[in-house]
C-alpha positions in Angstrom: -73.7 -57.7 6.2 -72.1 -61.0 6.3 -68.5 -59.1 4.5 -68.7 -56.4 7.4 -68.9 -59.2 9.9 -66.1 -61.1 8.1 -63.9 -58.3 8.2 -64.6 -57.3 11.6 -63.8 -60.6 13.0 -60.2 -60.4 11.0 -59.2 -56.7 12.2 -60.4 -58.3 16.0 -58.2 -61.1 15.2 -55.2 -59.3 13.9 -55.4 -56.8 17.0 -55.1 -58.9 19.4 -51.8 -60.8 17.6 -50.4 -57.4 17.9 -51.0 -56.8 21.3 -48.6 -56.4 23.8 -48.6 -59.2 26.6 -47.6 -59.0 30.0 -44.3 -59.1 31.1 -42.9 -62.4 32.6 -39.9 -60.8 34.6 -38.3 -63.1 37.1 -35.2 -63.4 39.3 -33.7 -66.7 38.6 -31.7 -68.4 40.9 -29.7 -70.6 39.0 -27.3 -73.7 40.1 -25.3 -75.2 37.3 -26.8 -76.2 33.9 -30.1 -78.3 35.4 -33.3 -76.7 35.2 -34.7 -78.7 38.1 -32.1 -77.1 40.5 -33.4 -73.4 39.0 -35.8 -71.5 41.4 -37.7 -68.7 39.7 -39.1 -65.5 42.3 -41.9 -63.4 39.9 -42.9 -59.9 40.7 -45.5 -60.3 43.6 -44.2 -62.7 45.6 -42.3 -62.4 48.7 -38.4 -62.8 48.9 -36.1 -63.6 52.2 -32.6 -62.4 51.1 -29.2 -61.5 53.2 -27.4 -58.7 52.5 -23.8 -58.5 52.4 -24.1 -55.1 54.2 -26.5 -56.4 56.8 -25.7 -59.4 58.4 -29.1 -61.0 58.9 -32.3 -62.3 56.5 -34.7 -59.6 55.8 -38.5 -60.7 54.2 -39.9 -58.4 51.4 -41.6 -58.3 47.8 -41.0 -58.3 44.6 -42.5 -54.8 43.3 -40.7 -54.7 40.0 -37.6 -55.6 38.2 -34.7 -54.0 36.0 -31.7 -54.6 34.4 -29.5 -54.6 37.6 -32.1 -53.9 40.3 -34.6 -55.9 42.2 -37.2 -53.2 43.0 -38.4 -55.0 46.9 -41.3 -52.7 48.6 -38.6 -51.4 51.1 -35.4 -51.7 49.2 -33.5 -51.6 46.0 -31.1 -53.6 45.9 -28.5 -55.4 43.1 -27.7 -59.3 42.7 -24.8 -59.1 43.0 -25.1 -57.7 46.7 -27.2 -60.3 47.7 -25.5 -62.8 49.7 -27.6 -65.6 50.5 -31.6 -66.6 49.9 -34.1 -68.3 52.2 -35.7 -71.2 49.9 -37.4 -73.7 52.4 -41.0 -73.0 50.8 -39.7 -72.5 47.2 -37.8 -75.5 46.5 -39.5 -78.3 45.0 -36.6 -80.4 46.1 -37.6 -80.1 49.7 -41.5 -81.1 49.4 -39.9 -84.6 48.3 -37.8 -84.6 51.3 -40.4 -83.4 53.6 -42.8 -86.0 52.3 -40.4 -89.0 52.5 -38.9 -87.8 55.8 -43.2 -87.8 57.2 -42.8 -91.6 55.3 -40.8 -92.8 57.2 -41.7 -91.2 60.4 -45.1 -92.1 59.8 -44.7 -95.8 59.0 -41.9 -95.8 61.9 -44.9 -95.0 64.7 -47.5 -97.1 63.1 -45.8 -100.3 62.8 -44.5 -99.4 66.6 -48.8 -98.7 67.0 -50.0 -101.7 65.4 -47.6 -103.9 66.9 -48.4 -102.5 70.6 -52.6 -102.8 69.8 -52.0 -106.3 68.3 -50.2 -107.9 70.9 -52.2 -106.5 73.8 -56.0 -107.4 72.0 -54.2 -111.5 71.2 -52.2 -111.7 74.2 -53.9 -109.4 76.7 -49.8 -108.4 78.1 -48.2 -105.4 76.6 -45.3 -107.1 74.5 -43.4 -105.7 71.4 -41.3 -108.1 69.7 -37.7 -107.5 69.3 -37.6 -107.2 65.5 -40.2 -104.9 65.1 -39.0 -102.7 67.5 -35.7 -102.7 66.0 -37.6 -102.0 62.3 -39.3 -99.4 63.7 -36.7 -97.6 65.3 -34.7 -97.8 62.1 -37.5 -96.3 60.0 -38.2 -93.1 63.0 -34.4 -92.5 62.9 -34.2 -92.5 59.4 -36.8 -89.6 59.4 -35.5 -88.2 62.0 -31.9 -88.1 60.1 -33.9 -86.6 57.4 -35.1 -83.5 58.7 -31.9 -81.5 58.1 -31.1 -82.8 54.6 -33.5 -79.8 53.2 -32.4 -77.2 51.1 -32.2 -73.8 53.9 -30.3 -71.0 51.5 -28.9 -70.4 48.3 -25.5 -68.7 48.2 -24.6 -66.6 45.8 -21.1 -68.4 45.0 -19.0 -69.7 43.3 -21.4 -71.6 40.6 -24.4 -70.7 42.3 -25.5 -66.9 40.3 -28.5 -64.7 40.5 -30.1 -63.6 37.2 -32.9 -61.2 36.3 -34.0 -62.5 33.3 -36.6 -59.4 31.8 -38.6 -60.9 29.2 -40.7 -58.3 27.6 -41.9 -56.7 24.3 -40.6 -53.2 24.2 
C-alpha cells in the first residue's frame, strides 16, 4: 500500500514537471538598455496606439500575440506600423511624478491654510506673513510646473523599438 502510494505521488510529481505552462507573451516597449525605462503590455490588457496610417490614438486589447503581429480585438496590426503609444497609466515613472507634483501642491495650500487659521485664531485680523506666502507660492508653482513633466507617449524612433517577446514552450 505504502509502495503504490509512493509511486503515485512520484508519477504526480514528474507530470506536473512536464507540463506545459502558460504562455507569458508580451509587447515590450523598450528605451535604451535600462529595464526601469521598459513598459511591458500582456495579452488582456488594453493598449492606446497611433497608427502611422491613421493619424489619431485608437484604444483596444490585447487578444493574442505572434511573431510580427499584435492580434488587438479590432485590428491586426505590426510594430513596426505603430507610431506612437499612450503610456500615462502604465508608466511607473509617472506615479512618482504625480505623487511629488500632489507634494508639493499639497504642502503648498496647507502651509498657505495653516498660516491663514493661525493668524486669525492669535491675532483675530486676517494676516499672512510675507515669507510664508512667498514659500508657499514657490511650493504650489513648483507642482504646478510639474504637471507636464509626465511621460504622454512612447515613439517608436530612433532608440525607442517595440518588441514582441513570445516566450513559450512549443
Amino acid at each position: 500500500m505504502k509502495a503504490r502510494l509512493f509511486f503515485l505521488s512520484i508519477f504526480f510529481i514528474s507530470t506536473l514537471g512536464f507540463a506545459q505552462t502558460p504562455s507569458k507573451d508580451f509587447v515590450l516597449l523598450k528605451r535604451g538598455s535600462n529595464q526601469k525605462s521598459q513598459i511591458r503590455f500582456y495579452p488582456g490588457e488594453t493598449i492606446t496606439y497611433k497608427s502611422k496610417k491613421l493619424g489619431y490614438f485608437i484604444t483596444d486589447k490585447i487578444e493574442r500575440l505572434d511573431n510580427d503581429f499584435i492580434f488587438l480585438t479590432e485590428n491586426i496590426i505590426s510594430p513596426n506600423d505603430i507610431e506612437a503609444i499612450d503610456i500615462r497609466q502604465k508608466d511607473k515613472r509617472n506615479r512618482t511624478l504625480r505623487n511629488l507634483t500632489a507634494l508639493f501642491l499639497g504642502s503648498g495650500v496647507l502651509l498657505f491654510s495653516v498660516e491663514t487659521i493661525n493668524s486669525i485664531y492669535q491675532d483675530e485680523v486676517f494676516e499672512i506673513d510675507s515669507g510664508v506666502a512667498t514659500l508657499s507660492a514657490v511650493l504650489v508653482g513648483t507642482g504646478l510646473a510639474m504637471i507636464p513633466l509626465r511621460y504622454k507617449t512612447f515613439k517608436n524612433q530612433g532608440d525607442n523599438r517595440i518588441q514582441i517577446i513570445i516566450m513559450r514552450m512549443d
